[in-house]
DOZAZA-340992 format. One line per field, with one value per residue (C-alpha): residue number from 1; residue in three letters; x negated, y, z. Coordinates in Angstrom, 3 decimals. Layout:
pos <- NUM, ...
code <- ALA, ...
c1 <- X, ...
c2 <- Y, ...
c3 <- Z, ...
END
This chain:
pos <- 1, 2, 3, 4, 5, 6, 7, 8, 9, 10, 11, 12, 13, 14, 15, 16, 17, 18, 19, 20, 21, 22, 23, 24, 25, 26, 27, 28, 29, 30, 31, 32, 33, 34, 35, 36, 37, 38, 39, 40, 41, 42, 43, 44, 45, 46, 47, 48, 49, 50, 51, 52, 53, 54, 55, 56, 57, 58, 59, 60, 61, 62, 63, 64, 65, 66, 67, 68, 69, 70, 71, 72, 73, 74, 75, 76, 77, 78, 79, 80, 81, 82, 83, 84, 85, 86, 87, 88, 89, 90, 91, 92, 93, 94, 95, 96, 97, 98, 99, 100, 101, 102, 103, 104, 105, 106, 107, 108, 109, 110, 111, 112, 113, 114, 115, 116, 117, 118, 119, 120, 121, 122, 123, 124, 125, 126, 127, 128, 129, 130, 131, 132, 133, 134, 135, 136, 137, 138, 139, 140, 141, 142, 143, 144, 145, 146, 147, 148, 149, 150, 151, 152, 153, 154, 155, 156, 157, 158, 159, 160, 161, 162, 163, 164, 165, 166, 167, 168, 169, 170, 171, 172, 173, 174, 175, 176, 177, 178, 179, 180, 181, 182, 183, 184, 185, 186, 187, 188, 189, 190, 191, 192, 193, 194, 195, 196, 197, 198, 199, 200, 201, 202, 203, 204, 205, 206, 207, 208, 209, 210, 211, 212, 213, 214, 215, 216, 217, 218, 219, 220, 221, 222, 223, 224, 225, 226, 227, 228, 229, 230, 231, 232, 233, 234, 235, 236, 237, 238, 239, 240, 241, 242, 243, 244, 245, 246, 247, 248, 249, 250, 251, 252, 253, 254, 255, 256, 257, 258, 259, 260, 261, 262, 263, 264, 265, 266, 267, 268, 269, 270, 271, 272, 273, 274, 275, 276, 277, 278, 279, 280, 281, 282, 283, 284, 285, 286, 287, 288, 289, 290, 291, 292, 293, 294, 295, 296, 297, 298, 299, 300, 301, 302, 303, 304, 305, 306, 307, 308, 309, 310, 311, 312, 313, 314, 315, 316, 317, 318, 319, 320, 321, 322, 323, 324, 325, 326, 327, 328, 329, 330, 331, 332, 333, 334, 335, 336, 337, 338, 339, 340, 341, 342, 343, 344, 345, 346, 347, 348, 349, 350, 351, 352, 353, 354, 355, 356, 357, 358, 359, 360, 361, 362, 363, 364, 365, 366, 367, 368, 369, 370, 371, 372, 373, 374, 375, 376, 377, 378, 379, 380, 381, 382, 383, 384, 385, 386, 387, 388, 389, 390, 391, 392, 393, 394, 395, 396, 397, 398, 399, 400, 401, 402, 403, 404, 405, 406, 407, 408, 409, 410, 411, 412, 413, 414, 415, 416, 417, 418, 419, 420, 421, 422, 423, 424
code <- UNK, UNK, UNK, UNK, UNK, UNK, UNK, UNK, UNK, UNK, UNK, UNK, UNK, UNK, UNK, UNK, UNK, UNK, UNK, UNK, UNK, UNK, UNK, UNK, UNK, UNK, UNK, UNK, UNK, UNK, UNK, UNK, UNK, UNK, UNK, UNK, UNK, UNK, UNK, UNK, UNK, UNK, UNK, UNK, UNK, UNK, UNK, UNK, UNK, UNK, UNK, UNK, UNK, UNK, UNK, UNK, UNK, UNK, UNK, UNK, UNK, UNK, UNK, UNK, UNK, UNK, UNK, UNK, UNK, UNK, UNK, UNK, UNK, UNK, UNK, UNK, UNK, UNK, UNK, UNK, UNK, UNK, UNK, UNK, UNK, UNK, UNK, UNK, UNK, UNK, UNK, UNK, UNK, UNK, UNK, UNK, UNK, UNK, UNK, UNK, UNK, UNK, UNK, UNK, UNK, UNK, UNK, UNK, UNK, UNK, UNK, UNK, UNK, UNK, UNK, UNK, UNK, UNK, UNK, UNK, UNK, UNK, UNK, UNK, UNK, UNK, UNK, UNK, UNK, UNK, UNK, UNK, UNK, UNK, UNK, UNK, UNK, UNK, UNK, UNK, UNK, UNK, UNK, UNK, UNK, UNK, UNK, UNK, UNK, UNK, UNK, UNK, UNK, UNK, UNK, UNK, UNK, UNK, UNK, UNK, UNK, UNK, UNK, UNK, UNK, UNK, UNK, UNK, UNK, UNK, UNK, UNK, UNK, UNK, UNK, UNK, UNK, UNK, UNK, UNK, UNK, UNK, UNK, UNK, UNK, UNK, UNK, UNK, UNK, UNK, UNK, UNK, UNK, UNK, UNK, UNK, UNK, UNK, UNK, UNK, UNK, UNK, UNK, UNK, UNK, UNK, UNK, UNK, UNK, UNK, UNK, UNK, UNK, UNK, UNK, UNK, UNK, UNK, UNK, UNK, UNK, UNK, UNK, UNK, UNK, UNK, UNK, UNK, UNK, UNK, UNK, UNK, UNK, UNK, UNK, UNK, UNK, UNK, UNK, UNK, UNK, UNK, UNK, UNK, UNK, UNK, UNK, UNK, UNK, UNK, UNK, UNK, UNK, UNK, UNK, UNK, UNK, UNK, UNK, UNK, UNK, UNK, UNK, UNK, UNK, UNK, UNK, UNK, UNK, UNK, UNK, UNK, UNK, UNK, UNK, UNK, UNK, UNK, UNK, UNK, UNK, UNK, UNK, UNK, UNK, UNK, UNK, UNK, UNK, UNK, UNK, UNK, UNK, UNK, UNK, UNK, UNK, UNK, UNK, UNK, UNK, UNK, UNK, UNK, UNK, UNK, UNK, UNK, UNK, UNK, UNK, UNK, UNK, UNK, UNK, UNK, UNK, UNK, UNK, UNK, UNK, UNK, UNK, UNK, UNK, UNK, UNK, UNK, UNK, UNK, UNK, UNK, UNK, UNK, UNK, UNK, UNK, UNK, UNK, UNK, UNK, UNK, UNK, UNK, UNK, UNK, UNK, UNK, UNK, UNK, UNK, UNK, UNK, UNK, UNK, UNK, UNK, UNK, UNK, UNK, UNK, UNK, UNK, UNK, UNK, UNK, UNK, UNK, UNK, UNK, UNK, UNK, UNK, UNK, UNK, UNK, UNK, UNK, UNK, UNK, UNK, UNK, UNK, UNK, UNK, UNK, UNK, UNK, UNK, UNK, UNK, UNK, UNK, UNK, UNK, UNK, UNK, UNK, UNK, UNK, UNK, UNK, UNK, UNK, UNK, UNK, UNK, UNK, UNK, UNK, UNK, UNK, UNK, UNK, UNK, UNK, UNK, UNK, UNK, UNK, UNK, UNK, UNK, UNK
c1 <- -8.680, -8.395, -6.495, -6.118, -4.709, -3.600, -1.732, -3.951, -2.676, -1.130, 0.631, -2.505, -3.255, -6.963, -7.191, -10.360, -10.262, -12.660, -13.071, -14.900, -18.179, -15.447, -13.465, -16.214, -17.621, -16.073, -16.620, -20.163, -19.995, -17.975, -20.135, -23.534, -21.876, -21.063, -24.604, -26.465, -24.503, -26.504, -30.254, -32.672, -34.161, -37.101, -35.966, -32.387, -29.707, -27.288, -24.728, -25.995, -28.721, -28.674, -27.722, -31.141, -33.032, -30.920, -31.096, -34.719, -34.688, -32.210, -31.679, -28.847, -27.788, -27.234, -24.750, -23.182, -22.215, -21.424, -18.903, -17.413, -15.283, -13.543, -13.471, -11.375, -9.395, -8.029, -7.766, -6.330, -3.479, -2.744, -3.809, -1.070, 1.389, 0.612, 1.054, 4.102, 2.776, 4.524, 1.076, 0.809, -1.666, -5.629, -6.931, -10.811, -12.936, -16.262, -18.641, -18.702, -20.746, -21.652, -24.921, -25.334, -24.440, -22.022, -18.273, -17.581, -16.105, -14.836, -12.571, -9.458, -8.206, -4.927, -2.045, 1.231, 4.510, 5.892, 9.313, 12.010, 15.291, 17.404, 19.773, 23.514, 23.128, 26.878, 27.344, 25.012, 25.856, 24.223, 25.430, 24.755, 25.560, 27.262, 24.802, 25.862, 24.309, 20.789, 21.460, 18.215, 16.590, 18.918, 18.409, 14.585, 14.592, 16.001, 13.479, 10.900, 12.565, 12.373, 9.118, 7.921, 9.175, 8.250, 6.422, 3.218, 2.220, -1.648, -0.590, -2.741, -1.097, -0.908, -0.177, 3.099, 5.073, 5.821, 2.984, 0.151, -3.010, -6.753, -9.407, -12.892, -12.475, -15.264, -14.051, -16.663, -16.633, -19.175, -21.166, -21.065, -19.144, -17.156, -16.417, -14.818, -14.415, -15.685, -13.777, -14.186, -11.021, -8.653, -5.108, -2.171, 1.200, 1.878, 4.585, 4.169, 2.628, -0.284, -2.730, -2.859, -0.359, -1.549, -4.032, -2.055, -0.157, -3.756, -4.068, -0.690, -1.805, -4.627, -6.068, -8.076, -11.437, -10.464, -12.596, -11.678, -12.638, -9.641, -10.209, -7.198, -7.195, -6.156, -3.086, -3.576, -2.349, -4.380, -7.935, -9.312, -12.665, -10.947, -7.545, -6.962, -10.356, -10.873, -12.228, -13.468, -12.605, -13.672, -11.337, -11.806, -8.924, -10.118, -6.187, -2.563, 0.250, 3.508, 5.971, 8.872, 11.308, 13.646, 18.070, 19.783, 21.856, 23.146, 20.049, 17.147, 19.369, 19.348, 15.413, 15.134, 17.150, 20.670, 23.812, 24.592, 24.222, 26.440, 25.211, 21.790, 23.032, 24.891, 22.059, 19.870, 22.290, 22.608, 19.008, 18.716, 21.624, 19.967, 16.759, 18.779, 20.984, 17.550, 15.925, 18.976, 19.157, 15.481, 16.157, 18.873, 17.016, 14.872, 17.373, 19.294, 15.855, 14.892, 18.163, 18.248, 14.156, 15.432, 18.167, 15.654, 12.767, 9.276, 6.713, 3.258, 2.187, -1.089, -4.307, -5.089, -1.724, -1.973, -5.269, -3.800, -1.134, -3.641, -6.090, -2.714, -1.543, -5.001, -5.443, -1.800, -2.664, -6.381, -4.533, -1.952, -4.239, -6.262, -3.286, -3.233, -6.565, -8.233, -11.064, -10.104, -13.390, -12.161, -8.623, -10.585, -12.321, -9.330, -7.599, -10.838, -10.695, -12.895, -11.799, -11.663, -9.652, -7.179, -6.988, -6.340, -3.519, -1.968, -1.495, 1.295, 3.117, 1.689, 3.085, 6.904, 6.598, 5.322, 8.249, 10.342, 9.580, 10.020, 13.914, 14.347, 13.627, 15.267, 18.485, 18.319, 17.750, 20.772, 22.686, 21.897, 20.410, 18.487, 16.905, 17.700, 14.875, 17.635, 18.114, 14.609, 13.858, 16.455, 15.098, 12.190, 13.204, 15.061, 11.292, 9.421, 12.035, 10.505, 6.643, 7.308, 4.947, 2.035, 1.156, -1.353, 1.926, 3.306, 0.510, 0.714, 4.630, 4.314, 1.267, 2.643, 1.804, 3.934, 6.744, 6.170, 6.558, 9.637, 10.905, 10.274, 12.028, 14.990, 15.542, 14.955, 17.561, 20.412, 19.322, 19.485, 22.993, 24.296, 23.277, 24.994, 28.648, 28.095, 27.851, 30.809
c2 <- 28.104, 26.002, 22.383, 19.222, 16.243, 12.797, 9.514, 6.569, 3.215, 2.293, 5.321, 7.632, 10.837, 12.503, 16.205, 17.848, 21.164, 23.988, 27.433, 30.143, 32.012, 34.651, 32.274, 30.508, 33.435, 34.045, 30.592, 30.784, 33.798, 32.309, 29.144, 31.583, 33.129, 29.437, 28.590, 31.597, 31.135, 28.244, 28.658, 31.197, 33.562, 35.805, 39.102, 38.670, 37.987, 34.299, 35.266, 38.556, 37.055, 38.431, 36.096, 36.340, 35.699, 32.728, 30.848, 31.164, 29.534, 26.667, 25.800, 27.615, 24.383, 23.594, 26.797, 25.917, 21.529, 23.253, 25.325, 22.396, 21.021, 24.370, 25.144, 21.577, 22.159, 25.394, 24.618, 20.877, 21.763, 24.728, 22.320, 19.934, 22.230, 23.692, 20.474, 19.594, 16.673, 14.572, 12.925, 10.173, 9.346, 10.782, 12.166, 10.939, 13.580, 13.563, 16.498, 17.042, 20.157, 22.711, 24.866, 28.333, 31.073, 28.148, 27.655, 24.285, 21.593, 18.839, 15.704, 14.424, 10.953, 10.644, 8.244, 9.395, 9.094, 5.642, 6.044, 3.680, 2.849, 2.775, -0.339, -0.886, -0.220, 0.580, -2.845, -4.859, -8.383, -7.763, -7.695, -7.368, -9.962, -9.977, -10.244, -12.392, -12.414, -15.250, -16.747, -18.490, -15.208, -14.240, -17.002, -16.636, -12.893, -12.995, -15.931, -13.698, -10.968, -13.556, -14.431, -10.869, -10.313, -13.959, -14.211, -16.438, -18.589, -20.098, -23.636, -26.541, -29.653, -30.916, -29.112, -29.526, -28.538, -24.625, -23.869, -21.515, -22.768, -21.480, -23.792, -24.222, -26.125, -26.824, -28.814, -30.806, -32.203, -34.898, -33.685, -30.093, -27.381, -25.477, -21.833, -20.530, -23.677, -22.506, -20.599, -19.578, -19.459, -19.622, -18.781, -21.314, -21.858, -25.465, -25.646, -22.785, -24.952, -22.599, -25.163, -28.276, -31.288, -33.184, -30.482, -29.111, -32.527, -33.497, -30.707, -31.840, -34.017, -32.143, -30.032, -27.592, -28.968, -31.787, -32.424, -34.590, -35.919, -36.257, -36.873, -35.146, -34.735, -31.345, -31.609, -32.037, -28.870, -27.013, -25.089, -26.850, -27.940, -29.354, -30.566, -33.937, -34.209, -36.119, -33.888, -34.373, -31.724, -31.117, -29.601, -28.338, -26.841, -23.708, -22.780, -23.873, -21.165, -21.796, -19.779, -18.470, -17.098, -14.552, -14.897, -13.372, -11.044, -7.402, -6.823, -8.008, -5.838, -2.467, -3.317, -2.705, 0.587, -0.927, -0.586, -4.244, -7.859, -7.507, -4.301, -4.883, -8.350, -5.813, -3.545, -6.926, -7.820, -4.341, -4.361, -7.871, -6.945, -3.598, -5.863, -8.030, -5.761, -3.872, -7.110, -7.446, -4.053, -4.045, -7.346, -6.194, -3.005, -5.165, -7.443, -4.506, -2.745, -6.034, -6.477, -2.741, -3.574, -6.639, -4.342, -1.907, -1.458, 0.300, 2.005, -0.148, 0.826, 2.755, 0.726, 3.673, 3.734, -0.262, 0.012, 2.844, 0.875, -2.169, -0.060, 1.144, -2.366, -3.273, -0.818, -1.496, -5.329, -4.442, -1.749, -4.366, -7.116, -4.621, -3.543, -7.021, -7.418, -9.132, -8.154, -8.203, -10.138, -13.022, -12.859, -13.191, -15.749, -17.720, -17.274, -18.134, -15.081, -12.075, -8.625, -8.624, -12.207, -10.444, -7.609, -9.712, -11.768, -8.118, -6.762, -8.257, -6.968, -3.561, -3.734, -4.558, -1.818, 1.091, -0.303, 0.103, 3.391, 4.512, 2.784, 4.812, 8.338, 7.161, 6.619, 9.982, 11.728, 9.941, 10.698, 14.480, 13.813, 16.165, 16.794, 20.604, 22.546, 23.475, 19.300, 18.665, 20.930, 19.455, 16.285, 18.001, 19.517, 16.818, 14.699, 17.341, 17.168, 13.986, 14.745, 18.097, 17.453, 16.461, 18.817, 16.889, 15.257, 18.179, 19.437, 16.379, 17.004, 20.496, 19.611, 19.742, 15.781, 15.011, 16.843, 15.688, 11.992, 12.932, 14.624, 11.201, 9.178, 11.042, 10.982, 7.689, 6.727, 9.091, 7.354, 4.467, 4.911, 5.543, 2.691, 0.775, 2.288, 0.642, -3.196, -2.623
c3 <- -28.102, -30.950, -30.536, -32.880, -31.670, -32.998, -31.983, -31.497, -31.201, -27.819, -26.953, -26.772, -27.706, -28.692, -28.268, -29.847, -27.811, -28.931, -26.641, -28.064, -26.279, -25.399, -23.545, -22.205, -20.880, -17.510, -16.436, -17.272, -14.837, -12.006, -12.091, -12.067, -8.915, -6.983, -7.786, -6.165, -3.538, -3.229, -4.073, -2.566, -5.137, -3.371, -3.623, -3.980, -1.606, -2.318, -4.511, -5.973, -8.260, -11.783, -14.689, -16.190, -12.979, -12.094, -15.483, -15.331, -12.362, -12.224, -15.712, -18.427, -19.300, -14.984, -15.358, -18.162, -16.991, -13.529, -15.609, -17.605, -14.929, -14.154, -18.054, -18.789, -15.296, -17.050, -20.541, -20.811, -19.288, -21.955, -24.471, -23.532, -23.297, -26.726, -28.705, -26.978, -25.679, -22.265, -21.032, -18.307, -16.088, -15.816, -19.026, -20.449, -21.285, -23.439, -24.000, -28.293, -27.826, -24.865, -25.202, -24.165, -27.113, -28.713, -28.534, -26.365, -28.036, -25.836, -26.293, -23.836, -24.611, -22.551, -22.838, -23.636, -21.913, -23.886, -25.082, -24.067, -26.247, -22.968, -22.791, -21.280, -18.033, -17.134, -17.541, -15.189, -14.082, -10.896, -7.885, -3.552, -1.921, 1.497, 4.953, 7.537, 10.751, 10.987, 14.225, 14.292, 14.366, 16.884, 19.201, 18.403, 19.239, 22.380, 23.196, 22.324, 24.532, 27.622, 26.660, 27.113, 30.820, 31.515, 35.157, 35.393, 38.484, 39.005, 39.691, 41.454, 39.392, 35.991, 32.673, 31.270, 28.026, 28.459, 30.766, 30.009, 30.100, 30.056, 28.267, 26.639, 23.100, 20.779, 17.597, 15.360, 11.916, 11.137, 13.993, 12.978, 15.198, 12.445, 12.151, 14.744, 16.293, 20.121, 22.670, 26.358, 28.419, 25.478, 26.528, 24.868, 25.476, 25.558, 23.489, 20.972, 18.141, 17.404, 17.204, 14.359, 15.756, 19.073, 20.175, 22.443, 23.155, 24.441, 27.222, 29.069, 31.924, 32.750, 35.798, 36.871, 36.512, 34.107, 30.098, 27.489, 24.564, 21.980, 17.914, 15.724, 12.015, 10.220, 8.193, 4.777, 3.888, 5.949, 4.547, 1.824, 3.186, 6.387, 5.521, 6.307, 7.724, 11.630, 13.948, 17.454, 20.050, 23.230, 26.214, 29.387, 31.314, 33.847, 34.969, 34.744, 35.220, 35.789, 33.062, 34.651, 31.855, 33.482, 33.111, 30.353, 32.600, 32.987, 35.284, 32.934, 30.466, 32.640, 32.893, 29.502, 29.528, 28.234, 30.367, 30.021, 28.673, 26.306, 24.812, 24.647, 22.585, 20.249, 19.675, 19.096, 16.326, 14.368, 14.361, 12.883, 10.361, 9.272, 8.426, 6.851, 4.636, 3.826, 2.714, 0.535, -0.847, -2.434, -3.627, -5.386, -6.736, -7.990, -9.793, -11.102, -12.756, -14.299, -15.913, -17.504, -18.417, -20.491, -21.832, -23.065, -25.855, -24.967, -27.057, -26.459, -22.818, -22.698, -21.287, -19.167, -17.715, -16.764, -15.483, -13.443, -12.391, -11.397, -9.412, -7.154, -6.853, -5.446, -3.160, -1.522, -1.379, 0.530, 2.866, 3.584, 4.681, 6.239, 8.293, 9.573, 11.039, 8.348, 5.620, 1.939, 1.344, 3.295, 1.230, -2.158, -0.654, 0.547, -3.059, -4.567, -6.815, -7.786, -7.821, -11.462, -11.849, -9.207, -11.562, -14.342, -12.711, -11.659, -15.624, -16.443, -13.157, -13.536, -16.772, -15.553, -12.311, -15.044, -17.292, -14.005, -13.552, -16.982, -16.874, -14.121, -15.405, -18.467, -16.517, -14.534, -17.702, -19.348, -15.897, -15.440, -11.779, -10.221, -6.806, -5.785, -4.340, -1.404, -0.814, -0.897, 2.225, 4.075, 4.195, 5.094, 8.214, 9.081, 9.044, 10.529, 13.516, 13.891, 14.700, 15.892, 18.494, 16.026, 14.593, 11.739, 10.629, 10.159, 8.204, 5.822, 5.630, 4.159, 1.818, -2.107, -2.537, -0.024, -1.062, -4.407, -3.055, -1.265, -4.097, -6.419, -3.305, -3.623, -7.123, -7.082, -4.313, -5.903, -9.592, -7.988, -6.106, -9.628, -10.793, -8.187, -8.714, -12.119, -10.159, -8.555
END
């Protein structure tokens, strides 16, 4: 195999990788085998076909492109490693020359790994702040907890302010019902606020029975082609229940499988401070890394690598607001972008989470941290514990990405725990 390579601008690297008919030879072979395992040749049975009798009928040239991929798939790697070369991200390939009787010539254009001039990062100004306990979230949670086991109770009279209620509501602009602007035995909570102001204001006073015709405007801040728009809606109330929000008490407590009042309150807390502290943690991560990025200097980041980096950071942000019920179409819609103007607006932040990353490494390097193969399946036992029961989980646990994941997880808490003895 002959290689020759050279630095392009931007951190990238051009192999020109050249494999004689020698070496091409057994993966001409191995490909001719795959494909007669595929055709029917009279005569023959699939995947005993002679060489001869198959390129006459599918094509040399088919045996030789469906021999490429596993050619490059054995030989890029070797190339890399032979000119010493710390790559990054997916490599490009073009075809120079492959024909049948000829050496194959083909081209990789890969970025390179950009080197960083680490700065001072046993001095950082930054540092955790304490957590103190949010007693509005408190107070909310356990609202939300008395909510839950709250008892409902048809009622013939009036709606008031903390009742449930089930209505028909059709809202019109200029006429017009607007999108979504109909429902059938809608369930609110008067009270809750999950309507624009004076909507729900309008049901109290009402019955079983009872319509009405009440004109609101949308706040201004609300979607652009309504806000601060009137509106005429139309109500009609079907039920009225009656919320009943149980005591705080040892017995509502032992309901919920705590042995009292007092330590289901406790538990409530330590959850709310273990949010909290974890909120403050990554923001501190974050603070940290940024400071040691300013500290530092970076070869010119690769293209590839950004555009890497930007496809990633758009796939998290459409499985995120697919996660929450909603279609990514609608969310490009709402911030008025394309795909490609989201893209753009993500570069420069793909450009300061790659220069994140590369900090990072930099500073285990400089640290002499390591994750032990011994460590590694610790915390790998100790997950698998976890889903014993499933066993697709454990499946995905054992798979080599996901202990490669794992593996980058823990070197990046331990790098990271470093780091922080150095704010302290």
């Amino acid at each position: 195999m002959k290689v020759t390579s050279k630095v392009l601008p931007n951190t990238t690297a051009e192999l020109t990788i050249e494999l004689s008919v020698e070496e091409v030879h057994p993966f001409v072979q191995a490909a001719a085998k795959r494909i007669s395992q595929e055709v029917t040749v009279k005569g023959f049975r699939k995947g005993h076909v002679p060489y001869d009798v198959l390129k006459q009928q599918v094509g040399e040239g088919t045996i030789y492109e469906e021999a490429f991929n596993a050619l490059v798939q054995d030989s890029y790697p070797k190339a890399v490693d032979q000119e010493k070369l710390q790559t990054v991200g997916r490599a490009n390939i073009d075809v120079e020359k492959i024909a049948p009787g000829n050496p194959v010539v083909y081209k990789a254009t890969v970025p390179l790994m950009p080197k960083v001039a680490l700065g001072e990062y046993k001095k950082l100004k930054s540092k955790k702040p304490a957590v103190e306990l949010d007693q509005k979230k408190y107070d909310k949670t356990m609202a939300e907890i008395r909510k839950m086991r709250a008892k409902e109770t048809l009622v013939d009279r009036a709606a008031a302010m903390g009742d449930k209620v089930l209505v028909d509501f059709e809202v019109k602009v200029d006429g017009v019902v607007i999108e979504g602007g109909q429902a059938q035995k809608q369930p609110i909570v008067l009270g809750d606020a999950q309507f624009i102001p004076g909507f729900e204001e309008a049901i109290v006073g009402m019955k079983k029975g009872e319509e009405k015709n009440v004109e609101l405007s949308f706040p201004k801040e609300y979607k652009k082609d309504l806000a601060g728009k009137p509106a005429q809606f139309h109500l009609n109330v079907h039920d009225v229940y009656a919320i009943e929000l149980p005591e705080l008490n040892d017995e509502m407590a032992k309901e919920m499988n705590f042995e009292s009042l007092s330590t289901m309150q406790e538990e409530i807390r330590k959850n709310i401070m273990r949010e909290l502290e974890q909120a403050e943690q990554e923001k501190f991560e974050v603070a940290v890394i940024e400071e040691i990025v300013a500290k530092s200097t970076f070869d010119p980041l690769p293209d590839q690598l950004i555009d890497e980096e930007v496809d990633k950071m758009m796939r998290e942000i459409e499985q995120d607001i697919t996660r929450q019920g909603l279609k990514f179409d609608d969310y490009l819609a709402h911030m008025k972008k394309t795909p490609d103007e989201l893209k753009k607006d993500f570069r420069d932040r793909a450009g300061q989470r790659i220069k994140a990353a590369l900090v990072m490494r930099e500073v285990a390097v400089a640290e002499k941290i390591e994750v032990d193969a011994a460590e590694l399946q610790k915390e790998i036992d100790e997950l698998k514990k976890l889903y014993d029961q499933i066993p697709d989980m454990i499946s995905q646990i054992d798979s080599e990405a996901h202990r490669s994941r794992m593996e980058n997880m823990m070197m990046h808490r331990k790098t990271f725990e470093r780091l922080e003895s150095f704010t302290k």
